[in-house]
SELOPA-809622 format. One line per field, with one value per residue (C-alpha): x negated, y negated, z negated; residue in one letter. Coordinates in steps of 0.25 Angstrom, whole numbers, plus 5000, padded with zeros to 4 digits. Layout:
px: [X|...] $
py: [Y|...] $
pz: [Z|...] $
voti: [a|...] $
END
This chain:
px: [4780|4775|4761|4760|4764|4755|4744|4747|4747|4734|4727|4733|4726|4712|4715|4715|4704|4696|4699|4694|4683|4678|4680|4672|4661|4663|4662|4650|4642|4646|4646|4639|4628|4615|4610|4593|4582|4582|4573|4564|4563|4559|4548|4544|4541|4534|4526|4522|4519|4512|4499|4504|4513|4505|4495|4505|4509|4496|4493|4507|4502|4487|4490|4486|4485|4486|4498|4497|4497|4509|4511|4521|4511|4505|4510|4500|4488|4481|4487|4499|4510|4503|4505|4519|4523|4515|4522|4536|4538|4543|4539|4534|4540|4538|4547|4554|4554|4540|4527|4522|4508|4501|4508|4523|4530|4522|4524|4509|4511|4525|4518|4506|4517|4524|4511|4508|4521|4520|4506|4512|4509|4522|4522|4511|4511|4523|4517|4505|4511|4525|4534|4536|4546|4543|4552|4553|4555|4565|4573|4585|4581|4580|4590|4606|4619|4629|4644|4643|4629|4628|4612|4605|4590|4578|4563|4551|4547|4533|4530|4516|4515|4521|4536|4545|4557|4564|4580|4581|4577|4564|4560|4551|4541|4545|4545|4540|4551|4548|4559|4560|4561|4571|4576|4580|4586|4578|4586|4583|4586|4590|4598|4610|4615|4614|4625|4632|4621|4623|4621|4606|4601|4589|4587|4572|4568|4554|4547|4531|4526|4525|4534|4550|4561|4572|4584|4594|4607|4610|4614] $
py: [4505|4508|4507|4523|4526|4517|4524|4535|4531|4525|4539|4546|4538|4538|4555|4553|4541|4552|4566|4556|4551|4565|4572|4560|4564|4578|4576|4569|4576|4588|4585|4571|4570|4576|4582|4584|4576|4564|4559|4549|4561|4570|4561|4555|4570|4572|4561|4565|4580|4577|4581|4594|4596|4595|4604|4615|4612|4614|4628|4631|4628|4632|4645|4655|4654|4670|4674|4687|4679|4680|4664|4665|4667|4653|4648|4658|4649|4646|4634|4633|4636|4624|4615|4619|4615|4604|4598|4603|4612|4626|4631|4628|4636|4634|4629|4640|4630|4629|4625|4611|4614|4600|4595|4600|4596|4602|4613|4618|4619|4626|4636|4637|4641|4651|4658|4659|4664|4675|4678|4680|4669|4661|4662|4659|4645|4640|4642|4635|4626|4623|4613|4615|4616|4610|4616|4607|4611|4613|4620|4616|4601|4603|4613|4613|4619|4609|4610|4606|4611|4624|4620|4608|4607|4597|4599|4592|4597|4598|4595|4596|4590|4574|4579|4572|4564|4559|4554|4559|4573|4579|4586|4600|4605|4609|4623|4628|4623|4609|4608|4603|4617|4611|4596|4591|4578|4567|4560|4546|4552|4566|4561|4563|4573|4572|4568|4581|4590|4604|4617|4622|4609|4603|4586|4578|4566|4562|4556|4557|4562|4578|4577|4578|4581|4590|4592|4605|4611|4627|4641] $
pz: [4600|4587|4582|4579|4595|4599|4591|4596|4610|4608|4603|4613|4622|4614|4615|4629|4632|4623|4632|4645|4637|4633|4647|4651|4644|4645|4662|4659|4650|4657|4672|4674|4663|4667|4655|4661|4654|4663|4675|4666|4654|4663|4671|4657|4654|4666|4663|4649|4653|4667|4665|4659|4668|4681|4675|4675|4689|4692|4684|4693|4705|4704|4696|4707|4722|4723|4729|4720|4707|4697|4698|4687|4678|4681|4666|4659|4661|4649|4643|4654|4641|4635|4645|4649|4635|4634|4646|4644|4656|4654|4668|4681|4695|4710|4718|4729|4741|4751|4744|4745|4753|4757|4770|4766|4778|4788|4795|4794|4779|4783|4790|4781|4770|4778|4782|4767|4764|4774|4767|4754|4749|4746|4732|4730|4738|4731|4718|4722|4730|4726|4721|4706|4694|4682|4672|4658|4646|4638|4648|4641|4643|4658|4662|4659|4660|4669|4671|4684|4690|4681|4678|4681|4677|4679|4682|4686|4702|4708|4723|4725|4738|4743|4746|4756|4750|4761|4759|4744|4748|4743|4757|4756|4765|4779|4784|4795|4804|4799|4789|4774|4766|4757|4753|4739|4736|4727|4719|4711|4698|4692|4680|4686|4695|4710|4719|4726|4717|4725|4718|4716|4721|4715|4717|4714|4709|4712|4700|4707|4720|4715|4704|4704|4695|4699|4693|4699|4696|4697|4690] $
voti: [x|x|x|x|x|x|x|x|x|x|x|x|x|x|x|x|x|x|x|x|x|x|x|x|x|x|x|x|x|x|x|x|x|x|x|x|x|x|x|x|x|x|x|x|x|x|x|x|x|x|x|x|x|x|x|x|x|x|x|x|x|x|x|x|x|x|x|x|x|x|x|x|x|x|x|x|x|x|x|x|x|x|x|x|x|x|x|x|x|x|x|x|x|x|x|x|x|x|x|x|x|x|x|x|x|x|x|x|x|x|x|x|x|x|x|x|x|x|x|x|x|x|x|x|x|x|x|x|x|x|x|x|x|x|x|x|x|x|x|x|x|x|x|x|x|x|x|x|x|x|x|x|x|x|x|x|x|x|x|x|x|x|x|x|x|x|x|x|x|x|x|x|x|x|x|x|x|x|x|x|x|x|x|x|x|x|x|x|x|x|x|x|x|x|x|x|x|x|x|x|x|x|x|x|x|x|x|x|x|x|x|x|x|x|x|x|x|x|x] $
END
């Protein structure tokens, strides 16, 4: 065999190790890499902006407890702008599950809830009493397009009151049957993505008692 075939064998074979390599990398840039600010960027912001940021939750929560009041308007507080770029946060919204009065799993509170609800004053109590999204900003730091999960994004969550976590699940108040109004897994890390990740789903890491990350996937 003659050196020019065996050249030629040799950078057909480089054309091939090549192709591999760059589907390699294409899988993982494209499918495996997770492309959010990570878990330690996002709790070193945290730390930075703390202050800032709990008084925002607090304007949140305390804006009115008037059932009647337009709460979206809670951001037109003097000085709130400020402090939302101060700290980095583009918004702050409510969560859509049950409120977190004190006592969250008992079925007192679960009743107390339901009468206010039948009072008209549901709204209201998850404003003022709800767990919370911290929305950071730049959006486009925070939220991506994703082959495989069509949009993935990551925040920092709110829980006002001592939440159950109990076999990897984050557990929320019960109803008035007794039962967990919904379940969420808690994970160790969000720098990944989660094993068996379902649509719409939403996973936690704890970093303090009150304070969460959250990463979730969606359209």
């Amino acid at each position: 065999m003659d050196m020019d075939n065996i050249k030629g064998k040799l950078a057909k074979h480089r054309g091939k190790l090549l192709v591999i390599a760059l589907l390699v990398v294409t899988y993982y840039v494209l499918i495996v890499r997770n492309p959010l600010p990570s878990d330690e960027d996002m709790i070193a912001h945290f730390q930075a902006h703390r202050s800032d940021i709990e008084e925002l939750v607090r304007r949140y929560r305390n804006y009115s407890s008037d059932p009647k009041v337009d709460h979206s308007l809670w951001f037109k507080e003097e000085g709130t702008q400020e402090i939302l770029r101060r700290a980095g946060v583009e918004d702050i919204s409510r969560s859509a599950y049950s409120p977190w009065l004190p006592n969250p799993y008992s079925i007192e509170t679960a009743n107390t809830i339901k009468n206010e609800i039948r009072n008209g004053n549901g709204y209201a109590l998850l404003h003022n009493y709800g767990a919370l999204r911290i929305k950071p900003a730049p959006r486009r730091l925070y939220y991506s397009s994703h082959l495989r999960y069509a949009n993935i994004w990551k925040d920092y969550y709110f829980i006002p009151e001592i939440s159950r976590i109990e076999n990897g699940e984050l557990l929320w108040p019960v109803n008035t049957k007794g039962k967990y109004s919904a379940r969420d897994r808690v994970l160790y890390s969000l720098d990944g993505f989660p094993d068996e990740w379902k649509d719409f789903e939403c996973v936690f890491r704890q970093v303090e008692t009150h304070w969460f990350l959250r990463m979730c996937n969606g359209h």
